[in-house]
C-alpha positions, 0 to 999 in steps of 0.5 A: 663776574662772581667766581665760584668757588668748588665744593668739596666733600671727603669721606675716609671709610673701612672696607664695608658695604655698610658705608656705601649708601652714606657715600651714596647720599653725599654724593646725591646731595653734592650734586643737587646742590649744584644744579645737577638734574635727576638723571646725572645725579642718579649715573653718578650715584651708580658709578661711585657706588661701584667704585666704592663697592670694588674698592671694599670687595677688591682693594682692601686688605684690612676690612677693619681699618679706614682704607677707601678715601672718597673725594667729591668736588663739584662746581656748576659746570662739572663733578669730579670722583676719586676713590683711593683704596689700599689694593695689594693687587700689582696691576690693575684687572684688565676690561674690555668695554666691548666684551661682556660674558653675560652668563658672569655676573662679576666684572661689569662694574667697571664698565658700568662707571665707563658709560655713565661717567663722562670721565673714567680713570684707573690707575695703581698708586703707591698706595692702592687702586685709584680711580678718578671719574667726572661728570659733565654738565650740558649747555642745558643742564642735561648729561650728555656723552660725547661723540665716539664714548659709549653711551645708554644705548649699549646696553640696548645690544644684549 
């Protein structure tokens, strides 16, 4: 039996959305270089994209210094994100993935990495906010959600 060892990719960025889409790019390719399909690659694009994004608008005190920490690691089976920023914020903001006001246009981030992720965590560290999200291979190599998490048919109710 051949063991697999993970893959790991690390980013250390300033808080500035001109990062975002070289994060975005390394996360694409890790997970095509693991067998993932399309549609998986795409949610995870999305979902550490918005992490990212938060971390810069949200949880960087010095948008001049290296304050978000991105790490990827992969193996066939499943992907695993954590993006670390240096957020003053005591306690982390409160969300509700059952209610949205649809007329705010801020405050659906979050949310959004809860449905396309098959794992979503966020918790305050010493340091910052970190949040840590993971994506699931299916028997068929497809993205699947598990019973009772929410799924792409949440966004059919609005």
């Amino acid at each position: 039996m051949k063991v697999v060892q993970p893959t790991v990719l690390e980013f250390r960025i300033p808080a500035d959305t001109r990062y975002v889409a070289i994060v975005r790019r390394g996360v694409r390719n890790l997970a095509e270089s693991v067998g993932f399909n399309h549609e998986a690659v795409c949610d995870m694009e999305v979902a550490v994209s918005e992490a990212v994004t938060n971390s810069v608008q949200h949880g960087s005190p010095d948008p001049t210094a290296a304050g978000i920490l991105v790490k990827c690691e992969a193996s066939s089976k499943r992907v695993v994100f954590e993006v670390q920023d240096e957020s003053p914020l005591e306690t982390l903001p409160k969300t509700n993935p059952n209610k949205h006001d649809l007329n705010n246009e801020r405050g659906r981030g979050v949310n959004i990495m809860r449905i396309l992720m098959d794992e979503f965590e966020d918790t305050r560290t010493a340091g910052g906010i970190r949040v840590r999200m993971a994506k699931k291979k299916g028997d068929s190599g497809e993205w699947k959600v598990e019973s009772g998490e929410l799924g792409r048919d949440f966004f059919s109710q609005y």
